[in-house]
N, C-alpha and C positions, 0 to 999 in steps of 0.2 A: 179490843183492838190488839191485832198482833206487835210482837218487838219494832222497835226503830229500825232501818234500814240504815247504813252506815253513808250520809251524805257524802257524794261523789267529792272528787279532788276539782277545785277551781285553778286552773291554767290562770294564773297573775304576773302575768313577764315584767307590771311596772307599767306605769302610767306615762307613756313614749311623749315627749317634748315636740310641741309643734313649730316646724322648721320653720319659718314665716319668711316674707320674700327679703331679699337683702337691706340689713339696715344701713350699712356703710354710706357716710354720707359723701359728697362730694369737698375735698378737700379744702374746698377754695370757700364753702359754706360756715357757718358757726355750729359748734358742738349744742347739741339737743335737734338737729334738722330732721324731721321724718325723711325715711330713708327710701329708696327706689319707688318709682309709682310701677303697678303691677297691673291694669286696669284689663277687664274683658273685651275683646271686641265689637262691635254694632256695626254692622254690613249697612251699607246702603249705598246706592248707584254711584252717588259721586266722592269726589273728596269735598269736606264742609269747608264751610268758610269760615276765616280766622274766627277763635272765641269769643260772642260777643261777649263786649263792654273790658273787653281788657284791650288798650292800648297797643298798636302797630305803626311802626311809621317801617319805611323801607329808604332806604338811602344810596345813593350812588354819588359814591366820593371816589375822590384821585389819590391815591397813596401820597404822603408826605416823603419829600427830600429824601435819598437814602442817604442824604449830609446826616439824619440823624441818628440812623443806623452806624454803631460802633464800627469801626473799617480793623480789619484783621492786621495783628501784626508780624511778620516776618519769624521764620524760625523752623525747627524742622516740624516736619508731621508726624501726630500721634495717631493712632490707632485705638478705637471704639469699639470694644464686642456689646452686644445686643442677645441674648437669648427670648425668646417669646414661644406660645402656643398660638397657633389657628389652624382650624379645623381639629383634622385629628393628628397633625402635626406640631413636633418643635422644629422653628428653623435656629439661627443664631449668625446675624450679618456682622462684619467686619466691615463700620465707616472709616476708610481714612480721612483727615482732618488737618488740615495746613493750618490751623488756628489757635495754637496752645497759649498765646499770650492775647486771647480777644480783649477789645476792650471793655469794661465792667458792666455788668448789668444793670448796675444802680445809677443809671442816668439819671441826670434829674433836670432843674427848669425846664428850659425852652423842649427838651428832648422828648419830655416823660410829664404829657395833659395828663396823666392817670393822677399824678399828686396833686390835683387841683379838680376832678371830675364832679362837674354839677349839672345840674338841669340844663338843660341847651347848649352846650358842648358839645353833643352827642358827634355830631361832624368832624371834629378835631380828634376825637378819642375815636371816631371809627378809621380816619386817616390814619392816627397813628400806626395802629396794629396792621392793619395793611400792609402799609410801609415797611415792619418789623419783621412779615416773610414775602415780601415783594422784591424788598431788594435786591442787586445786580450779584452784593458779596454773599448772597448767600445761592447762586446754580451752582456751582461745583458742587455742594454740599446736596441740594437734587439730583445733580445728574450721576452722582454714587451712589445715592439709595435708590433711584427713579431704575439702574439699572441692576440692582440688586431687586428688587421687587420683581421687574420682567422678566429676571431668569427665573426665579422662582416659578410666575406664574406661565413658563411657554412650558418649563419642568413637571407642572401638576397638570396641566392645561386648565385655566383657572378661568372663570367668565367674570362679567361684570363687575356682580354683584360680589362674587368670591376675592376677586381682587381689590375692593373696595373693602371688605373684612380684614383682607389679609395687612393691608396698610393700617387700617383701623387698629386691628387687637396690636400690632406691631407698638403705635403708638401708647394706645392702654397702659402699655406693659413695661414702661419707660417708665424707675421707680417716682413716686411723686414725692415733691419736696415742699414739707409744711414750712421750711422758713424759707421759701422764696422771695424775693425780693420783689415791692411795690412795682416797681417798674422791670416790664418782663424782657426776660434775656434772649436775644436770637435764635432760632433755628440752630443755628451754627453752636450759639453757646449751650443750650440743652444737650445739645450730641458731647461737647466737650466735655463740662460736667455730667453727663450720663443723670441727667435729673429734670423734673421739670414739673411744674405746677396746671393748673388749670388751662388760662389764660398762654402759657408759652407752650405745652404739648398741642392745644389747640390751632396753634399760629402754624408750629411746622406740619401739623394732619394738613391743614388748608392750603398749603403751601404745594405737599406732594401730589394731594388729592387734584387739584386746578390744574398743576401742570401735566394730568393725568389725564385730560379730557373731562375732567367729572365737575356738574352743577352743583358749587359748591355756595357758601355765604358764611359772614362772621356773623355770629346771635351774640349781640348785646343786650345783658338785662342790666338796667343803670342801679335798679334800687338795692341790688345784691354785689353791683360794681363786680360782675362777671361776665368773664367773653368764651363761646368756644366756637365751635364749628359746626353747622345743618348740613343736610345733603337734598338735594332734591328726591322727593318720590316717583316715583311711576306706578300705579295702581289704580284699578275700576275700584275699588272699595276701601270705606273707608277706615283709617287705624282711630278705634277708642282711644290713643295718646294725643298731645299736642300736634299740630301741624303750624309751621311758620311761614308768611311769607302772602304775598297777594291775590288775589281767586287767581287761579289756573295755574299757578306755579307755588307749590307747597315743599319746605323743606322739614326735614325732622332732626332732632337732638340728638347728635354725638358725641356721649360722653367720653371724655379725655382720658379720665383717672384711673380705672379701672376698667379690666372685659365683662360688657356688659353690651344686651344686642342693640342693633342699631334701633332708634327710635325711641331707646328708654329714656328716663329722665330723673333725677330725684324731685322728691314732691314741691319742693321750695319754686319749680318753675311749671308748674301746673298751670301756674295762672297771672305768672310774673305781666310787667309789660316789659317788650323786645323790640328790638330796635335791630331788623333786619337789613344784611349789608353784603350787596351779591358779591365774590368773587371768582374773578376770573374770565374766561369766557366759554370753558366746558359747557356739554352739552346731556354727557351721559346722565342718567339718573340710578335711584335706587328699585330693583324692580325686586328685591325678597322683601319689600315688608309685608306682605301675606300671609310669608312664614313666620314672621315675627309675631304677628298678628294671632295666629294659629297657636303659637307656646303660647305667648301671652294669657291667651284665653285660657288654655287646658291648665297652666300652672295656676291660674285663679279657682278654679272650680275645682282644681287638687287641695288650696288653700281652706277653700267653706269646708270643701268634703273631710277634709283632716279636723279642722275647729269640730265638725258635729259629730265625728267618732268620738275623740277624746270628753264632749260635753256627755253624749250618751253612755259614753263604759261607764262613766264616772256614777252618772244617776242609777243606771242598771245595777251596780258595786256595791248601792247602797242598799237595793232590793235584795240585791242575793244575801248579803249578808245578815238582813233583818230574816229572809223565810230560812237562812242558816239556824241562826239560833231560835230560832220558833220549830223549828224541825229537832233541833237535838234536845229542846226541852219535852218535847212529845204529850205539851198539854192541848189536847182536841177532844172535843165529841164524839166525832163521829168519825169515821174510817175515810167517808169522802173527803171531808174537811181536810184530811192530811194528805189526801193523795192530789188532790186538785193543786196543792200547797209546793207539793214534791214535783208534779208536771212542771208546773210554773219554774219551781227552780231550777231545774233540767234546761229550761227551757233559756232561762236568761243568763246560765253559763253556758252554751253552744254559742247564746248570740253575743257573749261577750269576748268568748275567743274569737271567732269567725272577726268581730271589729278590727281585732287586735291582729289579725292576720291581715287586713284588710290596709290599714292604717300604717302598716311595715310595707305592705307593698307598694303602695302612693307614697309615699315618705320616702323609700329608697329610687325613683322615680324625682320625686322633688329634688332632692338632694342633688342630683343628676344636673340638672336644671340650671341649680344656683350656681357649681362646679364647673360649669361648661360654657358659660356665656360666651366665651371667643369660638364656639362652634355652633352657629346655627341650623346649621343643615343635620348634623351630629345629637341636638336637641331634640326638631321633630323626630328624626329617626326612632330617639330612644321611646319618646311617646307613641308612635303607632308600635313597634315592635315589641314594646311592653304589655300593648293594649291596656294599658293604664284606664282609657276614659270608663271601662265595665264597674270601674269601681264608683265611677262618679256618677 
């Protein structure tokens, strides 16, 4: 048998970390919560009906007294900046605000059912919050974002769905505040302090969004003593996520805390029971969940596809390096025996860079994804224009 052939060089960039979908839980949740649910689509004709065996009630309550809502006190007005992304824009609004001395969030008895919230309550505790952005002291405080949102959107020429983002990530992006107070603070007072928790970003999204035209509802889960805001859908197909609300009128989960698209959820309310509470009397709905539908899916099967590169480099690594050193000790018999040996090894370093290039290409695509949640339209793009899916 002739000399050794001097085994080629193995391209080993490092065994690339798999980005997995957002774990950041929702603030208003307990530390260890499984993080964003990511799920794949499932097309079929209609939208399904609520999940069986998980509890639904729907309720139609009347806002409680705005006697309970703190009334604003006297003094000059301050000024609120706001910077945020949506789309592929930053905007940055200036609220003014006649409210610098509201009255305190921490209401309590008769004001704030939250500090007493049990099983069958649920009517009380859905009055309240109603009440919290229903009230009369809190339109000046819409009718200044209500008319900063429309320039915006007569300025972009923005449709629906895109104005219904644009208010969305607006509120996302409103810092959240882990020591908020049990009993949540106004519309008004969120803008004051520039802060706001689960439960109070939620109140003023509902707030702007109702008097937007738009089919909105509070989503009360009792057992996690959490409130945010749904939106109605509009779609022939239906979203592998939750859907709220009674056959023929289905809302979907808006998360408050972070940009994140519409209809996501963290996993903790997969399968909560909800206690849906229409507001308003909009009519518009959500007609992009399609698109949402459509990431959703591609970022999962980006997900499997990244998990089984990185399981396959790994086994393939362990291959190459066994016919490595069986190649540089050059004990064989026979001439074929080491060439059959050396193909193979050839062979499973081409396919192991080729992963590795593969794996960087979906990955910088993923990453994309998680970065970008307050642009939905900006997300498909990046997946067909990547053509991302030839990897998967």
């Amino acid at each position: 048998m002739g000399p050794d052939p001097r085994p080629p060089c193995i391209l080993l960039p490092g065994i690339l970390l798999l980005l997995l979908a957002l774990t950041l839980t929702c603030g208003c949740m307990l530390p260890g919560e499984e993080g964003l649910r990511m799920p794949a689509p499932e097309p079929s004709a209609t939208v399904p009906e609520q999940t069986p065996g998980i509890p639904l009630v729907i309720i139609q309550v009347t806002p409680t007294s705005t006697a309970t809502v703190p009334e604003p006190v006297s003094g000059p007005p301050i000024l609120r900046n706001f910077t945020f992304q949506s789309g592929k824009k930053t905007y940055t609004l200036s609220v003014p605000l006649d409210l610098p001395e509201a009255g305190t969030a921490n209401s309590t008895g008769a004001h704030c059912p939250l500090e007493h919230w049990r099983a069958g309550n649920e009517g009380v505790v859905s009055a309240y919050y109603l009440g919290r952005f229903t009230a009369a002291s809190e339109q000046d405080l819409y009718t200044s974002l209500l008319g900063e949102f429309s320039r915006i959107r007569r300025m972009e020429g923005l449709n629906d769905d895109e104005y219904l983002e644009l208010v969305a990530n607006f509120i996302q992006q409103i810092p959240y505040d882990p020591a908020a107070p049990l009993c949540p603070r106004t519309p008004s007072q969120v803008i004051r302090d520039g802060r706001g928790d689960c439960d109070e970003k939620s109140g003023l999204l509902l707030g702007l969004l109702s008097r937007g035209g738009y089919d909105v509802a509070l989503l009360l889960f009792p057992d996690q003593h959490h409130a945010t805001a749904g939106v109605r859908i509009t779609s022939m197909t239906s979203p592998s996520f939750r859907t709220f609300g009674p056959p023929g009128k289905y809302y979907v989960y808006v998360e408050p805390t972070r940009p994140t698209l519409i209809g996501l959820y963290d996993e903790a309310f997969a399968s909560a029971p909800v206690i849906v509470v229409p507001a308003g009397n909009g009519t518009t709905g959500y007609r992009a969940i399609n698109d949402v539908m459509f990431v959703v899916g591609v970022q999962k099967r980006m997900e499997e596809r990244m998990t089984f590169l990185l399981e396959t480099r790994e086994r393939d690594l362990q291959e190459i390096l066994r016919l490595e050193s069986r190649l540089s000790e050059g004990r064989y018999d026979t001439q074929d025996e080491y060439d059959a040996d050396y193909t193979r090894y050839i062979r499973l370093i081409a396919g192991y860079n080729q992963m590795g290039q593969d794996f960087t290409s979906i990955q910088a695509v993923h990453q994309f994804l998680l970065d970008h949640q307050y642009d939905r339209a900006g997300c498909r793009a990046r997946i067909e224009n990547s053509k991302v899916e030839r990897f998967l």
